[in-house]
N, C-alpha and C positions, 0 to 999 in steps of 0.2 A: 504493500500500500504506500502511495508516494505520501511525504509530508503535504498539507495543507499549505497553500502561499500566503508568507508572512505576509505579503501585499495587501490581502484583501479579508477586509475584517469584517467578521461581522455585523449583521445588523444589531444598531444599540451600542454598538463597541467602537472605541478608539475614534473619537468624536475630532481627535485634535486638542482638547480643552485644557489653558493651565488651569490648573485646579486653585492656585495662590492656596496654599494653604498655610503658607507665612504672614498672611495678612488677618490668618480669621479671629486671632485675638486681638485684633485691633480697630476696637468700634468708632471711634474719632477717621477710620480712615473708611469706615462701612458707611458712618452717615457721608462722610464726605462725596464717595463712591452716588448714593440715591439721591443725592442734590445732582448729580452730575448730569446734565441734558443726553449728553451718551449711552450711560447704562441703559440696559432693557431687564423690564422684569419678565420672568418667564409665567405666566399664570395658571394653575392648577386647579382645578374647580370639581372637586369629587371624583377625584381620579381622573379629571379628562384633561386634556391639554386644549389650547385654542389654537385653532387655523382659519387661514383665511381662505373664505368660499370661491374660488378660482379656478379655472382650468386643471393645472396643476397644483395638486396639496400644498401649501408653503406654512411655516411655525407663522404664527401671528405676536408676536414680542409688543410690550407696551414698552413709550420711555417714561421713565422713572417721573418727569417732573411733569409730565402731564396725568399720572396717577397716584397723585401725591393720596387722593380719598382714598384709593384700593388699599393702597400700603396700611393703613389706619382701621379699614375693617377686614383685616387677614387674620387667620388663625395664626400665620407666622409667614417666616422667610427662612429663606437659608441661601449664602452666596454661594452660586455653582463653579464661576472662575472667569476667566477671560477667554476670550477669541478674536483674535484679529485686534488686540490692542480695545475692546469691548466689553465694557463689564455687562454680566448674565445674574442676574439674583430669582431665583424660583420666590414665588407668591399661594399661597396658598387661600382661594379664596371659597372653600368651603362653608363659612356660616352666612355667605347671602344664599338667599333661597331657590331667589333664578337668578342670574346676571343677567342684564339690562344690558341691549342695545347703548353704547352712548360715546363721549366724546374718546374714552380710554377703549372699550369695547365695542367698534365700530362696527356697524350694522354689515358686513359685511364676511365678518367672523363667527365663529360658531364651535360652541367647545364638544369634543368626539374624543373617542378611544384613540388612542396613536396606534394600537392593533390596526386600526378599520384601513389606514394609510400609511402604514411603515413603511412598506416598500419603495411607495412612490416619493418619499420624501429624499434630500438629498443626504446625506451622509451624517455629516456632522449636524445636522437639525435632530436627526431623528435621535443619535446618543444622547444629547443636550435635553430632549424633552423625556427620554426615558430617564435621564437621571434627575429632574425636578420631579416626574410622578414619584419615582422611590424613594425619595425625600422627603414629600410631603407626609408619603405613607406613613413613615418612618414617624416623622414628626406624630402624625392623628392618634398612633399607636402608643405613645411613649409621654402622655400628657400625665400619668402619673407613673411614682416610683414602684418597681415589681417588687421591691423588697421590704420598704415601710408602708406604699399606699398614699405614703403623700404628694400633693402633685409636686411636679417638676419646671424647673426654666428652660429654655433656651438661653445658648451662648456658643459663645466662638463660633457667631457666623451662623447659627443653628447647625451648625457639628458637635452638637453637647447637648444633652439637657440633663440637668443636674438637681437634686430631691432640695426639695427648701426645708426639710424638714431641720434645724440645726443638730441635730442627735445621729442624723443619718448622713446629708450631703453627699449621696452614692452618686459615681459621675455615668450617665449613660449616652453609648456612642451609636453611631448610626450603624446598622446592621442587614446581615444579606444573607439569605439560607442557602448555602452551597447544596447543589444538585445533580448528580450523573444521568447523561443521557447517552445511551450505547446504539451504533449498528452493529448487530452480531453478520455475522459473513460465513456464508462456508463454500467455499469455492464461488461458482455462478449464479449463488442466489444468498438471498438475507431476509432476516426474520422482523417481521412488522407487526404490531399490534393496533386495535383501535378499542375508544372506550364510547361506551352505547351515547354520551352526551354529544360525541361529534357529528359532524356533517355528514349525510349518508355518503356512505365510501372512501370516506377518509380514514386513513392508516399512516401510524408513526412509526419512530424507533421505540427503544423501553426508555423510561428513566424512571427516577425516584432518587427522594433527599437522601444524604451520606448521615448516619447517625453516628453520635458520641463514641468515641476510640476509633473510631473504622477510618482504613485507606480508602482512599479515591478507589482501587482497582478492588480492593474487598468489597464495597460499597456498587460498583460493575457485577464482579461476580454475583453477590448475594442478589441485587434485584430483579436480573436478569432468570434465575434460578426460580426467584419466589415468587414471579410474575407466568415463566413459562417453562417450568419445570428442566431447562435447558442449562448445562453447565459450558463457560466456558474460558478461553485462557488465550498468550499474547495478546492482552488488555493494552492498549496502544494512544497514547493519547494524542486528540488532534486540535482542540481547540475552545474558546470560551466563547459567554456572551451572558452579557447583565439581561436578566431577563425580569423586569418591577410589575410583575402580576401575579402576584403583586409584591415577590420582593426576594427573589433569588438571580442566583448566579450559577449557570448551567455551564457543565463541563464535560467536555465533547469527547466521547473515543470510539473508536472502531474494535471490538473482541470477536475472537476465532470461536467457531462452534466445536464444541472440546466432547460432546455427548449428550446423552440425553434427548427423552423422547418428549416431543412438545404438547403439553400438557399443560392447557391456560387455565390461571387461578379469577373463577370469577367475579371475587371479590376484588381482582385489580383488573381485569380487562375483559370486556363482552366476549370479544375474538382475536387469532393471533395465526397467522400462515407465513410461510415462505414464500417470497415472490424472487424470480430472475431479473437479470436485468434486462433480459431484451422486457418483459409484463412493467417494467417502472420506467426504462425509458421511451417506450409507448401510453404511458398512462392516461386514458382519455381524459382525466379529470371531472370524472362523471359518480353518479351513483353507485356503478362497479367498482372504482378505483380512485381515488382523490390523495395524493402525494400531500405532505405538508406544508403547511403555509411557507410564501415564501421569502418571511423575514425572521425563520426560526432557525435557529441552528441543527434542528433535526431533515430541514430540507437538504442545508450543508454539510450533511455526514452521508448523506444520501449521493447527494450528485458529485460530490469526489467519490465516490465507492464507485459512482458509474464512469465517472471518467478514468478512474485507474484500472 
């Protein structure tokens, strides 16, 4: 199997973005930053991002000094970093109930799944709005302390929120549930599952989270095993991708089919077969057969397997 090309990154991944993560303790240069007619806030509205309604999908960014109001009724922020000498700060504006057409959210825009439009967006938009949803998530999730109960601040840029509690002051950091997603291979065919929720005829590779003490390649073997009774081994790995739905990071690899007779647990998967690849690279994309979406990394483990 060739290695995957460092070139071309996933969707969600490798945005470009400085992160400035040396500025985040520095609120005197934060405010200074949302004064700044330059920055854009990035807006996040119950998970959805904002785009403008056009031809082509494009991010709809506000500048900061013309939503001086939004900043004031947000559940929070958090600064994402710079681009092209551009500051980028996520906005979280969850507690209006609809957002209003208006001077900041122009009648023209409209907030949606970045799923519905990943692909079609350009590169480094679509990393940039996936990392304000995970953000905010992050934030709406983390409004109190997991360990006293009492709520929590934001700080450092909303990279922190920290327990007010004075007895406690537990610091909590932004977090990401690491997840293995495998094409098992055995010669000219590979093993795909689908689970009854999806689109009719739609088939994946396996994945499932890595649990406490477990390697990445235990964490392969074991759920590939628990899912379809299938053992298997040179566990290879190929590649990431942030995936905030709502809030992991998927870790790509191609494993050999080592034995084992296929035997799907229906507690993890409706159904589960081998398909060749002449049946996947003819895929009509129909009710027989529908390949994975094509801003997931599990399309990516797919069509390098076809092209190797």
């Amino acid at each position: 199997m060739p290695d995957p090309d460092p070139r071309r990154p996933n969707y969600y991944a490798s945005g470009g973005l400085d992160r400035a993560q040396e500025r985040r303790g520095d609120p005197a240069w934060l405010a200074e930053r949302l004064a700044d007619p330059r920055t854009l806030l990035v807006p996040v509205w119950r998970q959805r991002n904002l785009f403008l309604q056009v031809e082509a999908p494009r991010a709809r960014f506000l500048r900061a000094d013309e939503a001086g109001h939004l900043i004031e009724q947000a559940a929070g922020l958090a600064l994402l970093g710079l681009y092209r000498q551009t500051t980028y700060v996520a906005l979280d504006l969850t507690p209006l109930e609809a957002p209003e057409p208006g001077p900041a959210l122009a009648e023209d825009s409209a907030f949606q799944d970045i799923r519905a439009v990943g692909p079609l967006l350009a590169h480094w938009e679509g990393a940039l709005l996936a990392y304000a949803r995970g953000m905010m998530y992050w934030h709406s999730r983390h409004r109190f302390c997991g360990l006293c109960g009492h709520p929590t601040e934001s700080l450092e840029a909303g990279h922190l929120r920290r327990c007010r509690n004075p007895a406690c002051r537990t610091s909590h950091f932004p977090r990401t549930d690491p997840a293995v997603i495998m094409l098992v291979h055995d010669g000219d065919r590979c093993l795909m599952g689908r689970q009854a929720a999806w689109p009719a005829g739609m088939h994946s590779t396996l994945a499932g989270f890595v649990e406490p003490g477990e390697s990445l390649e235990d964490a392969v073997a074991r759920e590939v095993e628990e899912e379809s009774g299938i053992r298997v081994d040179e566990v290879r790995y190929h590649s990431s991708q942030p995936w905030p739905f709502p809030s992991s990071i998927m870790l790509g690899f191609h494993a050999r089919y080592a034995g084992g007779r296929l035997t799907v647990n229906p507690e993890e998967l409706e159904s589960a077969r081998w398909f060749t690849r002449e049946a996947l690279a003819n895929s009509p994309e129909d009710e027989s057969l529908r390949l994975p979406r094509r801003d997931s990394i599990a399309r990516r483990l797919i069509e390098d397997w076809l092209e190797g």
